[in-house]
C-alpha positions in Angstrom: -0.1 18.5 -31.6 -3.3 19.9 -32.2 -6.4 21.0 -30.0 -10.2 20.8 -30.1 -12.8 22.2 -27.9 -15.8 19.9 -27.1 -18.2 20.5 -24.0 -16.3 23.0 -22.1 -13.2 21.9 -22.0 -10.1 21.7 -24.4 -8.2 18.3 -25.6 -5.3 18.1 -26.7 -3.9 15.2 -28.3 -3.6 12.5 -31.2 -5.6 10.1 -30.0 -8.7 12.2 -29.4 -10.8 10.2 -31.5 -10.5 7.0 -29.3 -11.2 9.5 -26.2 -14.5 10.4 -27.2 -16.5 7.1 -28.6 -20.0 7.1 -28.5 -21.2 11.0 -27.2 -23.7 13.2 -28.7 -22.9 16.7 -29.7 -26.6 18.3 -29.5 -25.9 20.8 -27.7 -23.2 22.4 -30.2 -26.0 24.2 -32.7 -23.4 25.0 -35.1 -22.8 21.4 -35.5 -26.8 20.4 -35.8 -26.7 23.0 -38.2 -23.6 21.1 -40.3 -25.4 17.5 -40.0 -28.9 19.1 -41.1 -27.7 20.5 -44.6 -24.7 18.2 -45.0 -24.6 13.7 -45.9 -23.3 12.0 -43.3 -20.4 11.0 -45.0 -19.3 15.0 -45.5 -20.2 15.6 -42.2 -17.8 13.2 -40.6 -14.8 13.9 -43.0 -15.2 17.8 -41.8 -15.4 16.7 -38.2 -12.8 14.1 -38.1 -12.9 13.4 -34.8 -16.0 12.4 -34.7 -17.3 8.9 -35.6 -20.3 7.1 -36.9 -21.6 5.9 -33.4 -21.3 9.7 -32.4 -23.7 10.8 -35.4 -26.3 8.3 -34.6 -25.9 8.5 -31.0 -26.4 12.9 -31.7 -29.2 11.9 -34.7 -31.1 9.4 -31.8 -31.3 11.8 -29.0 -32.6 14.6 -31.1 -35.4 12.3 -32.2 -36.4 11.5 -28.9 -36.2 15.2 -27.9 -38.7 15.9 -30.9 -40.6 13.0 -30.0 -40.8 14.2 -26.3 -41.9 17.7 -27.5 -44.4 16.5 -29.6 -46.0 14.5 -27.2 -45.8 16.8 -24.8 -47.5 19.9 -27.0 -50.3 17.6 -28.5 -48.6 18.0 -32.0 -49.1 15.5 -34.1 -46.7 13.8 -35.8 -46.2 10.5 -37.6 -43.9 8.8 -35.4 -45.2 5.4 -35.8 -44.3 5.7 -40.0 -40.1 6.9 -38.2 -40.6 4.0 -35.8 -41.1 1.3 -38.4 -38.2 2.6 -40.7 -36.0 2.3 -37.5 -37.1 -0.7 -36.9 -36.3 -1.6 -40.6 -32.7 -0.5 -40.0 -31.9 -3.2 -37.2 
């Protein structure tokens, strides 16, 4: 048995991975910190109870946030160039 604290409350279990599909951890820094200087591919082997959908899901709402903050401080930034590589992706 093993435990692991996410959002404010503890699991405990073996199937924890199938519990937790498709969440975004942005508000756990230390983690944004991990997925900033680490590949994707490390960063999911240390968190191994995390999965690909919850990267992207995490990687997509911090883009919007930036995107939200740039808009509203009149920074600009080239979001069309990170819309067309998305778009790319699909």
């Amino acid at each position: 048995m093993w435990y692991a604290y996410h959002k404010h409350y503890l699991i405990i279990g073996e199937n924890m991975k199938n519990e937790l599909k498709g969440f975004n951890f942005a508000d756990e820094l230390h983690k944004i910190d991990d997925m900033l200087v680490c590949s994707k591919e490390d960063f999911l082997y240390s968190y191994s109870y995390l999965d690909e959908n919850d990267y992207e899901e995490t990687r997509k709402f911090i883009i919007e946030l930036m995107k939200n903050y740039y808009k509203q401080n009149n920074i600009k930034a080239d979001v069309e160039t990170y819309e067309e590589n998305e778009n790319e992706k699909i």
